[in-house]
Residue, then its C-alpha position, 0 to 999 in steps of 0.5 A: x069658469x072657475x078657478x081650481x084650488x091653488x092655481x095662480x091667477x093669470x097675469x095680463x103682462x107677462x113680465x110683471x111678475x119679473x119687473x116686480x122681483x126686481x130690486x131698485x139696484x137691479x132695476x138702475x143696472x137694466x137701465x144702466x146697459x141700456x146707454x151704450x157710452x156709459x158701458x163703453x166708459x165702465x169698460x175703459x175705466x176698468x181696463x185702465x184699473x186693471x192695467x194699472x195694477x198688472x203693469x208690474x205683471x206685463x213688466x216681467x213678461x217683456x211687453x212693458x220695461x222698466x220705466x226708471x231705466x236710463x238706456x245707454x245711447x247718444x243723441x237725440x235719435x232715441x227721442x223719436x218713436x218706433x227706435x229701437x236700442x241695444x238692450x242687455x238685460x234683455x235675451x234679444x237684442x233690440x228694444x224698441x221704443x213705440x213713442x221714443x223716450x225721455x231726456x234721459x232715456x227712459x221709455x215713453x210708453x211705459x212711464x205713460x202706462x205707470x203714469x196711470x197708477x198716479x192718476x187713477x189712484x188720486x182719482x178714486x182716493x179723492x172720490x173715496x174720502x170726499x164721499x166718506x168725509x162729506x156725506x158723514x158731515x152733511x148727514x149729521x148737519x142735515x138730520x139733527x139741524x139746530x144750532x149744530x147744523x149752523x155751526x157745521x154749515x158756517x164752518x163750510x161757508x168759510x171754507x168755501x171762501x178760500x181759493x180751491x187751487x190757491x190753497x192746494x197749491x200753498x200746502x203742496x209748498x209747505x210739504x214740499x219744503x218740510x221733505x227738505x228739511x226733513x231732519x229739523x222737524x219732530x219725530x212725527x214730521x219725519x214719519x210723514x215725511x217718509x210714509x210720502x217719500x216712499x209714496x212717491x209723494x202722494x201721501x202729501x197729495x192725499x192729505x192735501x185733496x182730502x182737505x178740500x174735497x169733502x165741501x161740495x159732497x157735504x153741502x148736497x147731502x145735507x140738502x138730500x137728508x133735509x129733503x127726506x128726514x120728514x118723509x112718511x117713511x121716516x115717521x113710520x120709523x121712528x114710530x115703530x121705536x127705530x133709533x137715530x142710526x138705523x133710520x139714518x143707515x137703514x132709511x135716509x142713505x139709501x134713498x140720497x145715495x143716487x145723486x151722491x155717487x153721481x157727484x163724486x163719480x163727476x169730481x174723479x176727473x176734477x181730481x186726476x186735473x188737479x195732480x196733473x196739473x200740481x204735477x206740471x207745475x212741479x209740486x205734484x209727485x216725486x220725481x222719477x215718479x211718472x204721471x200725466x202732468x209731469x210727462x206732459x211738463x217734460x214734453x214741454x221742456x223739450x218743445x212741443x214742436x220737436x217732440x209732438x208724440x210726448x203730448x199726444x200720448x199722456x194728453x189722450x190718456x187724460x182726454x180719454x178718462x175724464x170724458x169716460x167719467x163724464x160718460x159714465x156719470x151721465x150714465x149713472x144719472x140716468x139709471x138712479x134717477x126714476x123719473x128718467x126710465x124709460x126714456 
């Protein structure tokens, strides 16, 4: 039978024609909601990022209170949870603890959700700049090679040789001291001094990740692009007269950015570990400035066994986060990886 002038040819699979529109993108996004925890973690992460940045909001509705007030009382009553203390800021009377309070009487619950500010906000800045940082050297590394890929990967052979934790927890002690001798420094001192006193203490904290954080993205993007730079697709680039910066920002980056963002999806809970742990240690943020580790530092104090819900509350906080992460990069890694879809 023939076929009429203009007519579309019969396809046998219906959904061919719709599979074939899709971008890669778009294709990892169908694969990505096919994993039920992935999507579960997204949700989390986006409803902590979300809380964190309206806690402030929930604050001047009531639901949360002012996590620097010390409230007026005597004892230790107010350090168990679901107590409730005369309030005058306030049109009722009572104000009722749900996890008690500190040692000073401030309200547990809400220095735990500010706490996420501090935590999240250490996360993500350490996955941003070790993501711009390390992709930017291990590129240049990888694509040109030579002798400048041996100098810029010998450099980061020597960093790898310095203790991660010794190193971080030295610069955290000298920016400390130079915040305490804030008038003996220059002018430029004094400016970074106050740009992280009004931080909170995470100007320092950044400066100190984002020293560090950048190796281990550097060392496996450089192995993508040396992996992909000799590739047919690249050749037919550069014979067509493509420059340096349009095959490396048109061709090579998108192909080696799936395995990139699940590593630094993966180092978001390394991150927020190491500033709870800076934080329990007591070279971490500023006080009052809450975050998990320093609530956690606080509980110890106090005693574990007296004060149980000071534990579980930040412990779960972070518990709770870095296995969304974990989840969500597990997710990721199947999405962007085509030789797991459909399975």
């Amino acid at each position: 039978m023939a076929v009429a002038q203009g007519a579309k040819p019969l396809s046998l699979n219906a959904d061919e024609e719709q599979y074939v529109a899709r971008t890669p993108w778009l294709d990892a996004w169908v694969q990505f909601r096919r994993n039920r925890m992935a999507v579960l973690s997204l949700i989390f992460i986006i409803g902590l990022i979300f809380l964190a940045l309206t806690a402030d909001f929930w604050q001047r509705l009531g639901f949360l209170d002012d996590p620097y007030f010390q409230h007026e009382g005597t004892g230790m009553a107010f350090a168990a949870p679901m107590t409730c203390s005369l309030d005058p800021r306030r049109q009722d009377p009572q104000w009722c603890f749900i996890l008690g309070t500190d040692e000073v009487r401030r309200d547990f619950f809400t220095r735990i959700i500010y706490g996420t500010r501090v935590s999240m906000a250490v996360g993500v800045v350490g996955a941003a700049v070790s993501m711009l940082v390390g992709v930017a050297y291990g590129v240049v590394a990888g694509y040109y090679g030579g002798r400048l890929d041996n100098l810029m990967m010998r450099f980061v052979d020597f960093m790898y040789a310095i203790p991660d934790l010794a190193l971080i927890i030295l610069l955290q002690t000298f920016f400390k001291a130079l915040s305490d001798y804030r008038e003996t420094v220059g002018p430029l001192g004094r400016t970074l001094v106050d740009i992280d006193r009004a931080m909170g203490g995470l100007f320092f904290l950044f400066i100190v990740i984002g020293l560090l954080s950048w190796i281990g993205i550097a060392r496996l993007s450089r192995g993508q692009i040396l992996g992909q730079k000799n590739k047919e697709y690249v050749e037919a680039a550069r014979s067509i007269g493509a420059r340096n910066n349009r095959i490396i920002f048109t061709h090579l980056l998108p192909n080696i950015l799936g395995p990139l963002v699940v590593v630094g999806c993966l180092a978001v809970p390394g991150f927020i570990f190491t500033e709870s742990a800076l934080s329990f240690l007591g070279i971490g943020v500023n006080p009052p400035v809450p975050s998990w580790g320093s609530l956690i530092a606080d509980a110890q104090r106090r005693g574990f066994a007296s004060t149980p819900h000071m534990v579980l509350g930040p412990g779960l906080m972070l518990t709770l986060t870095v296995l969304a992460f974990n989840f969500l990069a597990d997710g990721l890694r199947d999405a962007l990886d085509p030789s797991l879809r459909g399975r």
